[in-house]
C-alpha positions as CSV (number, residue, x, y, z in Angstrom):
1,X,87.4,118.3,12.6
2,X,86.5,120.7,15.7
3,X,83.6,121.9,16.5
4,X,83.6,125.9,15.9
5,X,81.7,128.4,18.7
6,X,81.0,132.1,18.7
7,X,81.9,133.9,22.2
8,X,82.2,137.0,20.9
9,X,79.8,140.0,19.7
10,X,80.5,143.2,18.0
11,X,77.4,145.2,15.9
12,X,78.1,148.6,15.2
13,X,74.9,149.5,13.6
14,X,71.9,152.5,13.5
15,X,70.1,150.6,16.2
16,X,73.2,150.3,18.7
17,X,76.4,149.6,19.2
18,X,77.8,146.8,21.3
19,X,75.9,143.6,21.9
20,X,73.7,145.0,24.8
21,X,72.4,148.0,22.7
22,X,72.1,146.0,19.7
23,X,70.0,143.3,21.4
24,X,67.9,146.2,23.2
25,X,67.0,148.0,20.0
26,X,65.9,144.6,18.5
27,X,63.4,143.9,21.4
28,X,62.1,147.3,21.0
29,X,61.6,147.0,17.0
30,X,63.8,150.4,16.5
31,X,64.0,152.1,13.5
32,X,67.5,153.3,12.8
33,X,66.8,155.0,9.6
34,X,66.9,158.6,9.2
35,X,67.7,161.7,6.5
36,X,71.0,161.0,5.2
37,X,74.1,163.4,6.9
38,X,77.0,161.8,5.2
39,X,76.4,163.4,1.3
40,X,74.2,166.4,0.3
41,X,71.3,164.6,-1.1
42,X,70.1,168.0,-3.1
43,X,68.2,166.6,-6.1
44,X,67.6,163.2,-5.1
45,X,63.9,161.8,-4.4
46,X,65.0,160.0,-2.1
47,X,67.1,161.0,1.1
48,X,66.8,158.3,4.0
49,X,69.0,156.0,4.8
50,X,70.2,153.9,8.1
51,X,73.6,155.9,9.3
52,X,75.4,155.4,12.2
53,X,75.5,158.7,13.7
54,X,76.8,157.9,17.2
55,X,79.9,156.1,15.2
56,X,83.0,157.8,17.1
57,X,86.2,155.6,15.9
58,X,88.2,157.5,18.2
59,X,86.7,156.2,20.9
60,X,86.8,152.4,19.9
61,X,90.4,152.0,17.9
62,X,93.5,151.8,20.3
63,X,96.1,151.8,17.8
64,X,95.0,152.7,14.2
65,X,95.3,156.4,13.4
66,X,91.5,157.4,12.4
67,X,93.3,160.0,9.8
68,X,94.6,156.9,8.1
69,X,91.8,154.8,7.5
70,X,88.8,155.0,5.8
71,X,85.3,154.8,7.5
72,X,84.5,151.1,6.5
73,X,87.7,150.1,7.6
74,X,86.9,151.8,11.0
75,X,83.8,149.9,11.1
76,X,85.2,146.6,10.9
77,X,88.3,147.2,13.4
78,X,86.0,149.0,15.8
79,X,83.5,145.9,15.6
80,X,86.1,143.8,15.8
81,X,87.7,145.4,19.1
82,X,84.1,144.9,20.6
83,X,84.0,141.3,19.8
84,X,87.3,140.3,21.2
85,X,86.4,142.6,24.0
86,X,83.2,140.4,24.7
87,X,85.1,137.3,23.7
88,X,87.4,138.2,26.8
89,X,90.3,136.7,25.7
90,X,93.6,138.5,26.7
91,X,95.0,140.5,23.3
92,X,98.3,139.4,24.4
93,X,97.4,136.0,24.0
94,X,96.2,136.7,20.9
95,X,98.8,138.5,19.1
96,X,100.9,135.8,19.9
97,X,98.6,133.4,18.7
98,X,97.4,131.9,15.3
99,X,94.7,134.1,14.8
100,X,93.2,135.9,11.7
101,X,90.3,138.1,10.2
102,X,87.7,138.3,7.3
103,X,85.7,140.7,6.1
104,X,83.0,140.9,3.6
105,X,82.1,144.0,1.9
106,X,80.1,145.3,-1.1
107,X,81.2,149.1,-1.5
108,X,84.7,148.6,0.2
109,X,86.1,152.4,1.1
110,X,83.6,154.0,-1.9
111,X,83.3,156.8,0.5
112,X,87.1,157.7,-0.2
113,X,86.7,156.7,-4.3
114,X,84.3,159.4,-4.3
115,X,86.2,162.1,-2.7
116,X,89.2,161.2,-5.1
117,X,87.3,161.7,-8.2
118,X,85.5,164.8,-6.9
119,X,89.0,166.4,-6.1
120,X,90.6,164.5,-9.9
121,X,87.4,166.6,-11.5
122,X,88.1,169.4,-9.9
123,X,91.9,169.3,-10.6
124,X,93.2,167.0,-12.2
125,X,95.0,163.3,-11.1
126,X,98.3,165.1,-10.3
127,X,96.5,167.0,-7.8
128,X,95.2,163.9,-6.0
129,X,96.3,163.3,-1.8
130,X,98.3,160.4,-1.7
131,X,97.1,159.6,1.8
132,X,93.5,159.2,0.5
133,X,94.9,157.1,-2.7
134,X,96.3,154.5,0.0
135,X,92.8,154.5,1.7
136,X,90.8,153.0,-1.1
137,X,91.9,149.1,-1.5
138,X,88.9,147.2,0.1
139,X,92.1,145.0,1.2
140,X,92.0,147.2,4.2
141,X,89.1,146.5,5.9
142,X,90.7,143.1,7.2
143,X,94.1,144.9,7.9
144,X,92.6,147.2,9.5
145,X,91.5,144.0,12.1
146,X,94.8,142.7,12.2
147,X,96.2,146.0,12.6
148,X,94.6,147.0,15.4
149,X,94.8,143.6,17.2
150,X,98.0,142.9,16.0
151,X,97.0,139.5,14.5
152,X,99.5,138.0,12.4
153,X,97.6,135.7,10.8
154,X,94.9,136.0,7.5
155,X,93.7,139.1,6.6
156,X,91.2,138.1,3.9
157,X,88.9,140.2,2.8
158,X,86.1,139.0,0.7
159,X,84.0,141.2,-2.0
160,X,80.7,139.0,-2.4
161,X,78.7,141.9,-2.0
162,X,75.0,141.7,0.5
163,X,76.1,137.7,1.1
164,X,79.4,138.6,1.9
165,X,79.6,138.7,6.0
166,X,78.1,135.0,5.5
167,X,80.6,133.8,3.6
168,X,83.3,135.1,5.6
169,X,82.2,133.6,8.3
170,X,82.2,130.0,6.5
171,X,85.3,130.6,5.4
172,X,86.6,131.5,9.0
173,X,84.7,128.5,10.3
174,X,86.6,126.0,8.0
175,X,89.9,128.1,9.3
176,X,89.3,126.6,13.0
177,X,87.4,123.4,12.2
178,X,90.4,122.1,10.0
179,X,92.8,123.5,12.7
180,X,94.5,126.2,10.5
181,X,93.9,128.8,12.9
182,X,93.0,129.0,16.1
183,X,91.4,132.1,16.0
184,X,89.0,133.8,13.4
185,X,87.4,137.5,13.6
186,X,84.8,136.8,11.0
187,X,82.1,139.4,9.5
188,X,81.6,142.8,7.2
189,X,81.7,146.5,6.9
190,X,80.4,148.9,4.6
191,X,78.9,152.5,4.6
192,X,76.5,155.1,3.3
193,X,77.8,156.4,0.0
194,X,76.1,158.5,-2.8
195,X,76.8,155.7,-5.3
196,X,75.2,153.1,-4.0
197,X,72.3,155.1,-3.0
198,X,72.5,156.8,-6.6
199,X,72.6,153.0,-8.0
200,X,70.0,151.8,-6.2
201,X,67.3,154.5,-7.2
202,X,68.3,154.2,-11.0
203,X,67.4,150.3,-10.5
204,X,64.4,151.3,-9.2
205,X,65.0,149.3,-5.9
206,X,65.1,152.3,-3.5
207,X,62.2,153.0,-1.6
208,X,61.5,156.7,-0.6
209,X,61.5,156.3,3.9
210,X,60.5,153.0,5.4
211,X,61.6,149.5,4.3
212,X,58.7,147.1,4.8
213,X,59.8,143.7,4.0
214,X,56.9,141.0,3.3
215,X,54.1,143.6,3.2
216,X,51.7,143.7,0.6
217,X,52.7,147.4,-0.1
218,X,56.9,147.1,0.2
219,X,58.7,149.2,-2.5
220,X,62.5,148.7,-2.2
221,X,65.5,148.9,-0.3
222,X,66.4,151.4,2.5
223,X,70.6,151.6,2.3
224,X,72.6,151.0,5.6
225,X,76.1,151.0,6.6
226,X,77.9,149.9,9.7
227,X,80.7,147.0,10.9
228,X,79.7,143.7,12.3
229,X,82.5,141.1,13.8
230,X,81.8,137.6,15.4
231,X,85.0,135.9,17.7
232,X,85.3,132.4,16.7
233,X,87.3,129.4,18.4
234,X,87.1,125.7,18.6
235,X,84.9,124.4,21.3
236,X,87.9,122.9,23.1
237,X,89.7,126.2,23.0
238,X,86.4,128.1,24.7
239,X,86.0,125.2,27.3
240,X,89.5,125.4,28.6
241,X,89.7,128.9,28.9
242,X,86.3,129.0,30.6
243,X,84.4,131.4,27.9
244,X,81.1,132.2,27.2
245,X,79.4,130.6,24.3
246,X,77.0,132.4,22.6
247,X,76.1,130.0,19.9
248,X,78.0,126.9,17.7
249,X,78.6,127.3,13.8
250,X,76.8,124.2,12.5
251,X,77.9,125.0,9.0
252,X,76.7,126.9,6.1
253,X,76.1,126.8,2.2
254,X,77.1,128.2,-0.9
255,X,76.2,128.2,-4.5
256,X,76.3,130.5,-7.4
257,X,74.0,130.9,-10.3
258,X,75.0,133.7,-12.6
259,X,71.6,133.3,-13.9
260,X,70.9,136.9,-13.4
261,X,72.7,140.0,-12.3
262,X,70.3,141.5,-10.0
263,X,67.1,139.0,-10.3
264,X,67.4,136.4,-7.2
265,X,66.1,132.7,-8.4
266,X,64.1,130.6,-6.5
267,X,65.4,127.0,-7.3
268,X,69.3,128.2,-6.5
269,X,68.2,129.7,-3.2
270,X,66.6,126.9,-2.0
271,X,69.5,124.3,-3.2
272,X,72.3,126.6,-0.9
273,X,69.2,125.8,1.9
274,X,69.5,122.4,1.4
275,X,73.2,122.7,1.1
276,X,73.6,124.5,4.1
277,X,71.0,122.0,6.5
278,X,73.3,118.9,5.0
279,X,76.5,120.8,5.8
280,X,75.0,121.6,9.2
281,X,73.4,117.9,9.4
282,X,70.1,119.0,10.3
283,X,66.7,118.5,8.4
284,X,64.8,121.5,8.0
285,X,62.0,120.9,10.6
286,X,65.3,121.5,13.3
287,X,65.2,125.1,12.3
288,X,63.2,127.6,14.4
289,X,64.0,131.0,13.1
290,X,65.1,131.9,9.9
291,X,66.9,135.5,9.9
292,X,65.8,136.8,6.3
293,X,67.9,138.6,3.5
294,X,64.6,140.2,3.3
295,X,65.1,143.7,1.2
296,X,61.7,144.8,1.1
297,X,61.9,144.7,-3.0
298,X,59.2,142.5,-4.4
299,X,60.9,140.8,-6.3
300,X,63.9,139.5,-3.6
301,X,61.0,139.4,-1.3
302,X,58.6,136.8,-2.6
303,X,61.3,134.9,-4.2
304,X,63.2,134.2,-1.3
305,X,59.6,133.2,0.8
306,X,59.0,130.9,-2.1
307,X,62.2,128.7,-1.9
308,X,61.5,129.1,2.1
309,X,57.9,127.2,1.1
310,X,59.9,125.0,-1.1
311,X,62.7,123.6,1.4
312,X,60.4,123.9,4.4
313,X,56.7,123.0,3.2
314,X,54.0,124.9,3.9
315,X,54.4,125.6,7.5
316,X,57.6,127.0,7.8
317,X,59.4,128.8,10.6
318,X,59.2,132.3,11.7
319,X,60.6,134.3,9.5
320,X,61.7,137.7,9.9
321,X,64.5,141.0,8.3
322,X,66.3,142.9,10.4
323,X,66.6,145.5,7.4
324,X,63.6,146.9,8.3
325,X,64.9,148.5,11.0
326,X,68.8,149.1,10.0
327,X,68.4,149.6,6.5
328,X,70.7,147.5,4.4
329,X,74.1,147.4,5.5
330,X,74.9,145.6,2.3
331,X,78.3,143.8,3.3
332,X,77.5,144.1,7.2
333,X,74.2,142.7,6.2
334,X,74.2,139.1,7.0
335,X,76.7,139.7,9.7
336,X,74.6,142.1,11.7
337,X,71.7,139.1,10.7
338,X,74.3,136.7,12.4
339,X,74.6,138.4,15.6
340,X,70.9,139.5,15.9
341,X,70.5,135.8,15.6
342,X,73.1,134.6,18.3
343,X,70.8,137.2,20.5
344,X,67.6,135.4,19.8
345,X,69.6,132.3,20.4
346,X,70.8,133.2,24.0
347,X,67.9,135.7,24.9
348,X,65.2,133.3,24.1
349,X,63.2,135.8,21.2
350,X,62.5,136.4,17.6
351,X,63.5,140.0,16.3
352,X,60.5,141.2,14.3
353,X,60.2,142.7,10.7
354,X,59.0,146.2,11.9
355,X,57.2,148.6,9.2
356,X,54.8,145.6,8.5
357,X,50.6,146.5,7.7
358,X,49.2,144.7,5.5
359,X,50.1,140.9,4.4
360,X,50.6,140.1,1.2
361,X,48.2,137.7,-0.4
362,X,50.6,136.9,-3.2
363,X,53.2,135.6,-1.0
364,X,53.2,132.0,0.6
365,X,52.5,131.4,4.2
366,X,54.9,133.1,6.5
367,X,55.3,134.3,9.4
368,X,57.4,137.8,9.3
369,X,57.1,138.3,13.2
370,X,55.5,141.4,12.3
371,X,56.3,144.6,14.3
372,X,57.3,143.2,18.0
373,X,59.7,140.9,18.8
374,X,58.8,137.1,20.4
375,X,59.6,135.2,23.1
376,X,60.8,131.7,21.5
377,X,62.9,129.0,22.0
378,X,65.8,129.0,19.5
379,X,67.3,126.4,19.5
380,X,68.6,126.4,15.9
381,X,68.4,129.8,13.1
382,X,69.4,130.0,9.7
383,X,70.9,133.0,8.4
384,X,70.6,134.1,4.7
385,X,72.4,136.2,2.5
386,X,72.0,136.9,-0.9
387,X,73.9,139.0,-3.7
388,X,73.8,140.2,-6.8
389,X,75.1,138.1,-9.5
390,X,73.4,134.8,-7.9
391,X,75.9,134.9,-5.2
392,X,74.1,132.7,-1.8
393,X,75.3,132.2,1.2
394,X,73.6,130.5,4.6
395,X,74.7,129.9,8.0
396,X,73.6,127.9,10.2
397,X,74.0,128.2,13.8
398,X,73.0,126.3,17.0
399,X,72.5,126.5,20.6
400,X,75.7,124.9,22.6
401,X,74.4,121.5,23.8
């Protein structure tokens, strides 16, 4: 079984784009939510969200025809192209290589389902443009990778919703440590829609303009969009062709518990942590940042702090959600998690939970890095991601040693 390494980098979110802005914005603590451009929010409460407005596909995709794709699908082949472009590996190489992608997203290309029924209202199905009907399969997202790196191997796209970029790359990881492929583009895409910003309010887990996860006075979710892609090879493949390793995949955990189709739970949380340390074969006290699903809802909130008590003890380690300053990216979530992680790894710091006043005296003992970033040593973070329907999913991920 090979050991697995990330040396490649590719955020596209509201805070930056490209590894250098991304890691920046973190250090700063910027807020990349703003009033919503992509839908007229007329008659909705609420009207923030964390958009990509700099997003220029054109710019970033070499061979896919923007027309032809929708904007999630951008995302991820865009994020993709900047990871294999930090990963400095020759594209020639890798067409001709075994090499794959997979993507997780929640909403797929909604953005295009919605413009379809608009225009099937509005006229009728006969009336409906065929080149928008071959946009919508979420399928594309991970063509759209392969595509525009011409990789022939996997294009797996996976539908696990907020956990999603986790569990693709766990799945990509198993692809290089068994020796199926020899390299994996692994993470998620998704973007600002009205109908997950419509859902959300109706559940009553939208809060109106800041997302303060941990603090006493959080209300809800802030949504976000954007693509985020990691580069993944064995460790033998990196050394030989003289790479830079940002970080080693130690392993990761998943479970399942359908106990609920929104309401996280505590016990199954903390079992994927344990999962995920044995899988990794660590003990918890190796772990010195934990890179939180964090929401801001109170009920994700102190749930997942609890089964961080649980696994941990009492003293657990810092503790922080980068959702307070992108909003939630939903698929990209625990991808753009992943690589602010790798950052923290290499650049020796914590990013903080920005938004944060007032702790919450209901919550157990943490440590949310509130509203700056830290210099640390970190050494070893854990990444989770959790979805609805009980879906959990946790990466580990180590400094090279």
């Amino acid at each position: 079984m090979r050991r697995v390494v990330i040396t490649g980098l590719g955020p596209v979110s509201s805070i930056g784009i490209g590894a250098a802005a991304y890691e920046q914005a973190l250090r700063q603590g910027v807020n990349g939510v703003s009033p919503i451009e992509c839908f007229d929010t007329t008659g909705f409460p609420y009207y923030m969200a964390g958009e990509v407005h700099d997003f220029r596909p054109e710019d970033m995709v070499r061979r896919l025809s923007v027309e032809e794709w929708g904007r999630t699908s951008l995302f991820a082949a865009s994020a993709a192209r900047l990871a294999v472009a930090d990963a400095g590996i020759d594209e020639n190489v890798l067409a001709s290589s075994r090499a794959g992608s997979t993507m997780g997203t929640t909403g797929g290309e909604t953005q295009i389902l919605e413009r379809l029924t608009a225009d099937s209202l509005a006229g009728g199905p006969a009336g409906l443009d065929a080149r928008l009907v071959r946009q919508v399969s979420s399928a594309r997202l991970s063509q759209a990778v392969n595509r525009e790196l011409r990789l022939t191997g996997d294009a797996v796209t996976l539908s696990t919703a907020c956990s999603a970029s986790n569990y693709a790359l766990g799945f990509a990881s198993d692809m290089i440590r068994s020796g199926e492929m020899d390299y994996m583009i692994a993470g998620g895409a998704d973007s600002v829609h009205r109908w997950s910003h419509a859902g959300f309010y109706r559940l009553g887990a939208l809060t109106e303009k800041a997302c303060s996860p941990f603090d006493k006075g959080r209300s809800g979710i802030i949504t976000g969009e954007g693509g985020a892609a990691m580069f993944l090879e064995s460790l033998d493949s990196a050394l030989a062709r003289g790479a830079c390793i940002h970080a080693e995949v130690l392993g990761y955990g998943l479970n399942c518990d359908a106990s609920h189709m929104v309401a996280p739970d505590r016990a199954s949380i903390a079992a994927c942590m344990r999962l995920a340390h044995k899988n990794a074969g660590i003990r918890p006290e190796d772990v010195d940042y934990i890179c939180a699903h964090g929401t801001g809802t109170p009920a994700n909130d102190y749930t997942e702090a609890s089964a961080v008590v649980d696994v941990f003890g009492d003293n657990p380690p810092p503790i922080s959600s980068t959702k307070s300053m992108l909003g939630h990216a939903m698929g990209a979530a625990s991808g753009l998690g992943a690589i602010a992680s790798v950052l923290g790894i290499t650049g020796s710091f914590l990013p903080p939970t920005i938004n944060f006043s007032t702790p919450d005296p209901e919550l157990p003992p943490i440590d949310p890095v509130p509203n700056q970033a830290r210099d640390a040593d970190v050494r070893i973070a854990q990444v989770n991601g959790f979805a609805f329907g009980g879906n959990n999913a946790i990466v580990v991920l180590g400094r090279m040693s």
